[in-house]
C-alpha positions in Angstrom: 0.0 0.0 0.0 1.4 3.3 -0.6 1.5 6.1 2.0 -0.6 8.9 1.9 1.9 11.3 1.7 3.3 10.1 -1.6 -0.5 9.9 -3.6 -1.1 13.1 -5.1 -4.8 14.0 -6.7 -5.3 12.7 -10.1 -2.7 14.3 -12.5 -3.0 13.8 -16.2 0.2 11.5 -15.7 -1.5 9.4 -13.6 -4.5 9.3 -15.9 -1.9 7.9 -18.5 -0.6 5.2 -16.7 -4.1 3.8 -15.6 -4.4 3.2 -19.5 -2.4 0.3 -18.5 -3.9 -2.4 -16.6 -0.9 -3.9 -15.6 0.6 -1.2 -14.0 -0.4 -1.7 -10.6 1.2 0.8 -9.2 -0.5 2.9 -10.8 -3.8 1.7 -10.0 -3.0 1.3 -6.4 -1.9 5.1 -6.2 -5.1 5.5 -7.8 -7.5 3.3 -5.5 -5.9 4.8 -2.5 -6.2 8.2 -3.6 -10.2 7.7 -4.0 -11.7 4.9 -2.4 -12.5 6.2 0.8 -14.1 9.5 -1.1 -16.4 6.9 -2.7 -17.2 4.8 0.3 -17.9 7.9 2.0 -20.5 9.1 -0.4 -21.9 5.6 -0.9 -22.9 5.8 3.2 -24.3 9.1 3.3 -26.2 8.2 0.1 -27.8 5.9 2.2 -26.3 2.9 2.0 -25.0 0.0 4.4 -21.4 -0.1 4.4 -21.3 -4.3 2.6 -23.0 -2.0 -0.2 -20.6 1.0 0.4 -18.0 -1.6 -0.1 -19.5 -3.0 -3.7 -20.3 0.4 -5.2 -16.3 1.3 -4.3 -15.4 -2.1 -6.4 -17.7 -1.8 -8.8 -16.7 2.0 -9.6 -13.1 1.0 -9.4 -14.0 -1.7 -12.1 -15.9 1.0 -14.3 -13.2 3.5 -15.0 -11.1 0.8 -15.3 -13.1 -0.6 -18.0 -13.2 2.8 -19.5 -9.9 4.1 -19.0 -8.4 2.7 -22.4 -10.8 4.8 -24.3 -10.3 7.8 -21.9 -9.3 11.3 -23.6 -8.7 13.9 -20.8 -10.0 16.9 -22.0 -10.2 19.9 -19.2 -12.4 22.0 -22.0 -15.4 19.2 -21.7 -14.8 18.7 -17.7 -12.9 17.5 -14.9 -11.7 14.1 -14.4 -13.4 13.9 -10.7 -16.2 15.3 -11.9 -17.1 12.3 -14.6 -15.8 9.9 -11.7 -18.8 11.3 -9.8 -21.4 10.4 -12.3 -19.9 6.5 -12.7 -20.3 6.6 -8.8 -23.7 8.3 -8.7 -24.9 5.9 -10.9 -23.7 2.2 -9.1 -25.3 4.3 -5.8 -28.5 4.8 -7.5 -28.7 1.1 -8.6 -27.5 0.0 -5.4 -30.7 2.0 -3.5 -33.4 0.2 -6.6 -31.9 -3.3 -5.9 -32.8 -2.9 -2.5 -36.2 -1.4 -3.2 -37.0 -4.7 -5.5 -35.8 -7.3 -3.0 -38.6 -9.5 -1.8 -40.0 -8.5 1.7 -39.5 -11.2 4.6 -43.2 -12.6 5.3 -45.4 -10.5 7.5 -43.0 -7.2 6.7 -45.3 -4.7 4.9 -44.3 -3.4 1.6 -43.4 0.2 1.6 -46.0 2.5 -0.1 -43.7 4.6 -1.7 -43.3 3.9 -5.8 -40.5 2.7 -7.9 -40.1 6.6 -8.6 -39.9 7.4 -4.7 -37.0 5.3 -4.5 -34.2 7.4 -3.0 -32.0 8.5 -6.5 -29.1 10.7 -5.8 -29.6 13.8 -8.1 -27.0 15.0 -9.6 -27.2 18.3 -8.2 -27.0 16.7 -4.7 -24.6 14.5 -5.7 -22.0 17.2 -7.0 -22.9 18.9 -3.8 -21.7 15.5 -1.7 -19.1 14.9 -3.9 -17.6 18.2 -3.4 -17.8 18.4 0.5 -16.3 14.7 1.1 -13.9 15.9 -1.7 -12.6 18.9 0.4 -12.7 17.0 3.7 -10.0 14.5 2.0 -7.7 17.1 0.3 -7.3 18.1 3.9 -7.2 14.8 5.4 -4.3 14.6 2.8 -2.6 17.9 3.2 -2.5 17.1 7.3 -0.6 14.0 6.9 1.9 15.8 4.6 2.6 18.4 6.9 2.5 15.9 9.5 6.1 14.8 7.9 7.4 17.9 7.5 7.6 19.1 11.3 8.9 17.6 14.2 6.3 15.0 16.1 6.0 17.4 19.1 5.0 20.5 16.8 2.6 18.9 15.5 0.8 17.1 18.4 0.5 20.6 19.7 -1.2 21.7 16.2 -3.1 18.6 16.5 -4.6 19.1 19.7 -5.0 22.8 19.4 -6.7 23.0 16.0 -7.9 19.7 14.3 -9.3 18.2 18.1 -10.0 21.8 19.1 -8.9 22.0 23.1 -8.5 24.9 24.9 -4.9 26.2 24.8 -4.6 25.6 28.5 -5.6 22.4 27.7 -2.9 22.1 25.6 -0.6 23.6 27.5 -1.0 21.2 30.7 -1.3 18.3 29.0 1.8 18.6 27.0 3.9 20.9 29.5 4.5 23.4 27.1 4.2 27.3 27.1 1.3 29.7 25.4 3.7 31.7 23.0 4.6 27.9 22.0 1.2 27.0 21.0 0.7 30.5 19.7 3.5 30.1 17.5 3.5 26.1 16.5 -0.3 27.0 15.5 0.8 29.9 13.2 4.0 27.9 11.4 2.2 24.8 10.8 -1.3 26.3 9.7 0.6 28.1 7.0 2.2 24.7 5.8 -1.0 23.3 5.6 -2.9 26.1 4.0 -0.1 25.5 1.3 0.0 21.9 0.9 -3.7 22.3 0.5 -3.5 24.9 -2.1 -1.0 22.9 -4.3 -3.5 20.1 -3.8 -6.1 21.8 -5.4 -3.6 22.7 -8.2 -3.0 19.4 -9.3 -6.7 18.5 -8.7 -8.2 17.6 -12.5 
């Protein structure tokens, strides 16, 4: 498995090399760079995490199917954003499988039709998409600056900004000094407000 810090968002490199199936590398970078975003939408789509689980594979098997024919083209739209739509739709027939299964005996049949079924629009889909998207740039950005300081500096950040305790909380917990915190919380937020930005730069 490769570590976080060394997977980058999709780059049109990337992209290239996924033309090749046997380049596994390649497609691991690629699986660990995205799963958990598609898991994660899968669940608050509404579905159980077994399902979660088969709409990551079976999206992962879709652009894989697809990839030989891909064409990146930033003028027609963003990489992420047709890897949205594949996703969207094995969601979607995830949530109508479930609505045709056969009800256990005595279980009343829901009232709601076909149509009723809970179908991720693509409105609120982009919308999802977009939120779990940013939550895992900075998921990513934090363990990349996590690397760059020294273990203490970074417990303090940790503490202080992503858990959010008091900085006398801090303070006694870790034996340190205010202007320490003060200034550990400055330094490393402006490494991670930078790693985040180059993120979204190489975002497709």
């Amino acid at each position: 498995m490769s570590d976080l810090e060394h997977i980058l968002p999709t780059r049109q490199s990337l992209l290239s090399r996924l033309k090749d199936w046997d380049d596994q590398d390649s497609w691991r970078d690629f699986f660990e760079l995205y799963w958990r975003l598609i898991f994660d939408v899968a669940r608050k789509s509404g579905l159980s995490e077994s399902d979660a689980q088969d709409v990551v594979q079976e999206t992962i098997l879709a652009v894989a199917k697809q990839m030989p024919e891909f064409r990146y083209d930033p003028t027609r739209g963003r990489f992420k954003s047709w890897l949205c739509q594949i996703t969207r739709r094995r969601i979607a027939d995830r949530l109508r499988r479930h609505y045709r299964e056969p009800r256990a005996p005595g279980e009343a049949q829901p009232e709601e039709t076909l149509e009723a079924v809970p179908d991720p629009t693509a409105e609120s889909m982009d919308a999802l998409w977009e939120q779990e998207w940013k939550q895992h740039l900075y998921q990513l950005a934090v363990e990349r600056v996590k690397r760059q300081v020294r273990p203490e500096h970074f417990q303090i950040f940790d503490l202080y900004v992503i858990q959010n305790w008091s900085v006398t909380q801090v303070a006694k917990a870790l034996g340190v000094s205010l202007p320490l915190i003060y200034v550990t919380r400055h330094r490393v937020g402006l490494l991670l407000k930078k790693e985040i930005k180059r993120l979204q730069a190489e975002d497709l």
